[in-house]
PyMOL commands that place a pseudoatom at each C-alpha (Angstrom):
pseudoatom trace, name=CA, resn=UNK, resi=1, chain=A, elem=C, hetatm=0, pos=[-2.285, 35.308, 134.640]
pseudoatom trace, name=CA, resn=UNK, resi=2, chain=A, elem=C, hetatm=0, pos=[0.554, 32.856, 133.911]
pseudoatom trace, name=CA, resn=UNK, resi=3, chain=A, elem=C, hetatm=0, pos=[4.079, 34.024, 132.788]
pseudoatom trace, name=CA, resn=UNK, resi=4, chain=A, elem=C, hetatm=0, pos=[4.233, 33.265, 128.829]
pseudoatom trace, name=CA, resn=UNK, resi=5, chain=A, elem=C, hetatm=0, pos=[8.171, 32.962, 129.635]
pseudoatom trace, name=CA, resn=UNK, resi=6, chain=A, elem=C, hetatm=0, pos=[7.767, 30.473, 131.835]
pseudoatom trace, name=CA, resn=UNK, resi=7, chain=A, elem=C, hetatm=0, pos=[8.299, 26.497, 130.852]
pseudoatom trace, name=CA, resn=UNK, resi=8, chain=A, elem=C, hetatm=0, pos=[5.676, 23.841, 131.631]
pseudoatom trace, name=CA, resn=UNK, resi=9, chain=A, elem=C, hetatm=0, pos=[7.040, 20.020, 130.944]
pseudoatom trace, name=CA, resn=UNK, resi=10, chain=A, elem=C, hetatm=0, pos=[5.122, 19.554, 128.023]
pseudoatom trace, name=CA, resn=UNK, resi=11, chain=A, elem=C, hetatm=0, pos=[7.198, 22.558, 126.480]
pseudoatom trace, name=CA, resn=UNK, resi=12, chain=A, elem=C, hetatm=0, pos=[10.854, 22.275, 128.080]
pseudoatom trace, name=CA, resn=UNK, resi=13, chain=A, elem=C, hetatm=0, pos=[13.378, 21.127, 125.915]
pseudoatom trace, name=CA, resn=UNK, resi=14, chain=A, elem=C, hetatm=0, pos=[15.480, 18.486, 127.207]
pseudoatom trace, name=CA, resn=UNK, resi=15, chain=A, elem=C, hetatm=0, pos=[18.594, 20.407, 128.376]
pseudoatom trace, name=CA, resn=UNK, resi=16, chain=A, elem=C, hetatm=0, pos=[21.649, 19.984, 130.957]
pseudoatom trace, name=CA, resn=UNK, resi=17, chain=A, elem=C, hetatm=0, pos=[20.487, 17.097, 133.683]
pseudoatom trace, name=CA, resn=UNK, resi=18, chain=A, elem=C, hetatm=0, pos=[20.244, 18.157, 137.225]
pseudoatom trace, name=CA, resn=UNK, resi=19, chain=A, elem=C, hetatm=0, pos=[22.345, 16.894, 140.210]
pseudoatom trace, name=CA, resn=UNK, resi=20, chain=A, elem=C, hetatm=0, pos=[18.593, 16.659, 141.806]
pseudoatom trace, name=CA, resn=UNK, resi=21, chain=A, elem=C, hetatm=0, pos=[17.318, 14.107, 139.660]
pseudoatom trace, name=CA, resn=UNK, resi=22, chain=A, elem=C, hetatm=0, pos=[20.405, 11.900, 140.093]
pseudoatom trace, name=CA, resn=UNK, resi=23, chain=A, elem=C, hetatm=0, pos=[21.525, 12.617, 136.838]
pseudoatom trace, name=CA, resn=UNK, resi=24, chain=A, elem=C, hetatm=0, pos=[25.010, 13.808, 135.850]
pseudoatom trace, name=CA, resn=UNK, resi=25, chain=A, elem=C, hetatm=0, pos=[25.173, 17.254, 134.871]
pseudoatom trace, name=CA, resn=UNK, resi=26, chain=A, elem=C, hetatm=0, pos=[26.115, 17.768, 131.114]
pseudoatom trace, name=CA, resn=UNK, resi=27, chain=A, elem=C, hetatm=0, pos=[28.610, 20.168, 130.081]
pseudoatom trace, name=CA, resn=UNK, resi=28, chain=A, elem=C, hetatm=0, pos=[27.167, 23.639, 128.081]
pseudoatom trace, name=CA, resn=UNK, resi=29, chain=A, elem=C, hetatm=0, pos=[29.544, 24.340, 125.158]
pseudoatom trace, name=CA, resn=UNK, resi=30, chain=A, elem=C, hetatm=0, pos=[30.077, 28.382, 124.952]
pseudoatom trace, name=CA, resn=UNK, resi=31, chain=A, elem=C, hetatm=0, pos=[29.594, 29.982, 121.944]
pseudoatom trace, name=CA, resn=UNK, resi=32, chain=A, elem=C, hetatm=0, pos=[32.176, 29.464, 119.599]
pseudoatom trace, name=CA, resn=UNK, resi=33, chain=A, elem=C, hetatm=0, pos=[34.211, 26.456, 121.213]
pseudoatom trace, name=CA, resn=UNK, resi=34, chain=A, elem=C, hetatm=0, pos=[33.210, 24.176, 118.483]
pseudoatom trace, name=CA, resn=UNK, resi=35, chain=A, elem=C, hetatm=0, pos=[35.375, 26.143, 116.012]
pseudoatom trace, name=CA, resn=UNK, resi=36, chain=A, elem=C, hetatm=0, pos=[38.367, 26.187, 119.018]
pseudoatom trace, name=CA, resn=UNK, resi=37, chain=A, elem=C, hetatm=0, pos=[38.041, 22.332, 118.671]
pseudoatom trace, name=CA, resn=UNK, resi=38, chain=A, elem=C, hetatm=0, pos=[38.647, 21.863, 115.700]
pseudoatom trace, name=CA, resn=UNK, resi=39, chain=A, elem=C, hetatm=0, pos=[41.361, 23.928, 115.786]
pseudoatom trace, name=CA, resn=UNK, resi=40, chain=A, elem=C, hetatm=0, pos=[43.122, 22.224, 118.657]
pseudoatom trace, name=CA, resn=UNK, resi=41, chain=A, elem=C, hetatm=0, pos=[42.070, 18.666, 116.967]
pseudoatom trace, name=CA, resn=UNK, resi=42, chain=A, elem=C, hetatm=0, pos=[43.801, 19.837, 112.855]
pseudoatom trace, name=CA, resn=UNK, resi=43, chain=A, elem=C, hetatm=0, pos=[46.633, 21.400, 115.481]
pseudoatom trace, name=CA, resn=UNK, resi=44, chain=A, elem=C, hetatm=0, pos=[47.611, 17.965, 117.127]
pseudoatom trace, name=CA, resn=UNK, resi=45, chain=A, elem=C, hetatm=0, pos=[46.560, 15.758, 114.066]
pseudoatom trace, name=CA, resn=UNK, resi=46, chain=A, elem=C, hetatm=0, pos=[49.602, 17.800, 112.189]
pseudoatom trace, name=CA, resn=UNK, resi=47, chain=A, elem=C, hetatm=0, pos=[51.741, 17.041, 115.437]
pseudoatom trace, name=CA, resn=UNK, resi=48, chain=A, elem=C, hetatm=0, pos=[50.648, 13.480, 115.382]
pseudoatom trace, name=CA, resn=UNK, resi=49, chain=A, elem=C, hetatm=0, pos=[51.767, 13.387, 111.198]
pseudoatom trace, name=CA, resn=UNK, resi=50, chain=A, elem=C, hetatm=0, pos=[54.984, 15.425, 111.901]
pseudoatom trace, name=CA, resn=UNK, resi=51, chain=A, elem=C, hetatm=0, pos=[55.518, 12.689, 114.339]
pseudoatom trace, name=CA, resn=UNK, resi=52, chain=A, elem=C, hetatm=0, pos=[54.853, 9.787, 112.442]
pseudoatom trace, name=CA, resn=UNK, resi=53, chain=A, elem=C, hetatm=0, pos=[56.711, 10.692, 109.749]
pseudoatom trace, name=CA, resn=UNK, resi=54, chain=A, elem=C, hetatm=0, pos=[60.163, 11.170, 111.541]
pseudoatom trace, name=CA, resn=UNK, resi=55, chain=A, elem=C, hetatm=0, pos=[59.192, 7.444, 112.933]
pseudoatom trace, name=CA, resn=UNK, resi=56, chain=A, elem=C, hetatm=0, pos=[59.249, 6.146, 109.084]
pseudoatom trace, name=CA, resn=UNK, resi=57, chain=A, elem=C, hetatm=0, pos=[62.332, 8.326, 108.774]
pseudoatom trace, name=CA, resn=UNK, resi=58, chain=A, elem=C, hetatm=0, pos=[64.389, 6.543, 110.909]
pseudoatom trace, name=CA, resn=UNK, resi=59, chain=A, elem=C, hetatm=0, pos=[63.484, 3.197, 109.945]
pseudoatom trace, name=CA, resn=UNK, resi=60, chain=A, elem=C, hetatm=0, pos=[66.257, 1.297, 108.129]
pseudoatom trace, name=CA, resn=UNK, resi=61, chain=A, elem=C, hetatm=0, pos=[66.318, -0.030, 104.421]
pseudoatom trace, name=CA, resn=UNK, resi=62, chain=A, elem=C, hetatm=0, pos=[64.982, -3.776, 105.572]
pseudoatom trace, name=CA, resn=UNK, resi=63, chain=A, elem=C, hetatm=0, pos=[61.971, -2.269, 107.927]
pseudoatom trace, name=CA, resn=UNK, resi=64, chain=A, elem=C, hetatm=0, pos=[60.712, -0.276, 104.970]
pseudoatom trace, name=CA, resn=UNK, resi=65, chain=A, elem=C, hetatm=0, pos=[60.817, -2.826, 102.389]
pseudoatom trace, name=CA, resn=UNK, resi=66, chain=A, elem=C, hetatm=0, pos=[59.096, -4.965, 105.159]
pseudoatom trace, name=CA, resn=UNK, resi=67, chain=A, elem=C, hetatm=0, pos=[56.416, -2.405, 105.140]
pseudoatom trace, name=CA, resn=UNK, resi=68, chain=A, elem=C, hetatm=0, pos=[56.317, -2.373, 101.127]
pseudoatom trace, name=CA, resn=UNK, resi=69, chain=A, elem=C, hetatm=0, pos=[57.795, 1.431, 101.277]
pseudoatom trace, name=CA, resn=UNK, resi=70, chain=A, elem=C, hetatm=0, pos=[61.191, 2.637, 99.105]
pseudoatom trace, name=CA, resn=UNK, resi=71, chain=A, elem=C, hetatm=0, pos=[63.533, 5.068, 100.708]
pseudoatom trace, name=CA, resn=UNK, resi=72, chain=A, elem=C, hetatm=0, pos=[62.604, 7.439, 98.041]
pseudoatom trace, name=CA, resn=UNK, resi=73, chain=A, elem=C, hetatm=0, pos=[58.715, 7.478, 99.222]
pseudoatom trace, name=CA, resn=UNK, resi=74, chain=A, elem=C, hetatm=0, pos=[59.360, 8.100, 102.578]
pseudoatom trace, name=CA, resn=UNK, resi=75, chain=A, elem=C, hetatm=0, pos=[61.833, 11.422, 101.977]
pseudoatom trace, name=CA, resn=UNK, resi=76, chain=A, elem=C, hetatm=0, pos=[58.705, 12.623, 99.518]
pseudoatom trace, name=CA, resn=UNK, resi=77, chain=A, elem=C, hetatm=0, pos=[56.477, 12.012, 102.642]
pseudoatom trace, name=CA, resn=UNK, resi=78, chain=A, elem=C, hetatm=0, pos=[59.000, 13.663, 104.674]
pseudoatom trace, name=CA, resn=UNK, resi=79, chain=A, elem=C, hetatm=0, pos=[59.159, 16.338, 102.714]
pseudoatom trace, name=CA, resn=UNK, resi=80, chain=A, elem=C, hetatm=0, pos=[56.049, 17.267, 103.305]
pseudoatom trace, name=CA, resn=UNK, resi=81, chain=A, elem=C, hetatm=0, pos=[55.017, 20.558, 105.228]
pseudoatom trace, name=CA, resn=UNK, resi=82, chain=A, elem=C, hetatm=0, pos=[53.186, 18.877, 108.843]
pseudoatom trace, name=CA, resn=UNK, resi=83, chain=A, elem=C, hetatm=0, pos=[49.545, 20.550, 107.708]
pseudoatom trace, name=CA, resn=UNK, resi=84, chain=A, elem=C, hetatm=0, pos=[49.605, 18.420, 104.702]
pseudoatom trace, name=CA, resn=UNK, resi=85, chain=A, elem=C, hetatm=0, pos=[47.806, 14.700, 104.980]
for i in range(1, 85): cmd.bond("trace and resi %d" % i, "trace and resi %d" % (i + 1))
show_as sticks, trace
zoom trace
């Protein structure tokens, strides 16, 4: 009798390549990394603001009217915390 447990091709889902069939192998995600993503991508999109808005700081008067931005806008945008968009 045939193992119930075991795959035939007409049932195997198409999973991680093999190095056999020439075909790169594809990375398996553990349980739970999605969530550690997004962590790591809200962590450096805050860096990336916090970053971008000392940039706009330290532009002079000229720049920022180049830009269509007062002084005043940019210290509000400064003054937000670096998790808020």
């Amino acid at each position: 009798m045939e193992d119930p447990m075991r795959h035939t091709d007409a049932t195997r889902s198409p999973g991680p390549y093999t190095a056999a069939n020439g075909e790169a192998r594809a990375v398996t995600r553990v349980a739970g990394a999605g969530f550690l993503w997004t962590i790591v991508e809200v962590l450096f999109a805050a860096l990336e603001r916090r970053k971008q808005r000392r940039a706009l700081m330290g532009l002079d008067d000229h720049l920022l009217k180049d830009i269509g931005v007062s002084r005043s806008e940019v210290e509000q945008e400064v003054a937000k915390p670096f998790w808020r968009g």
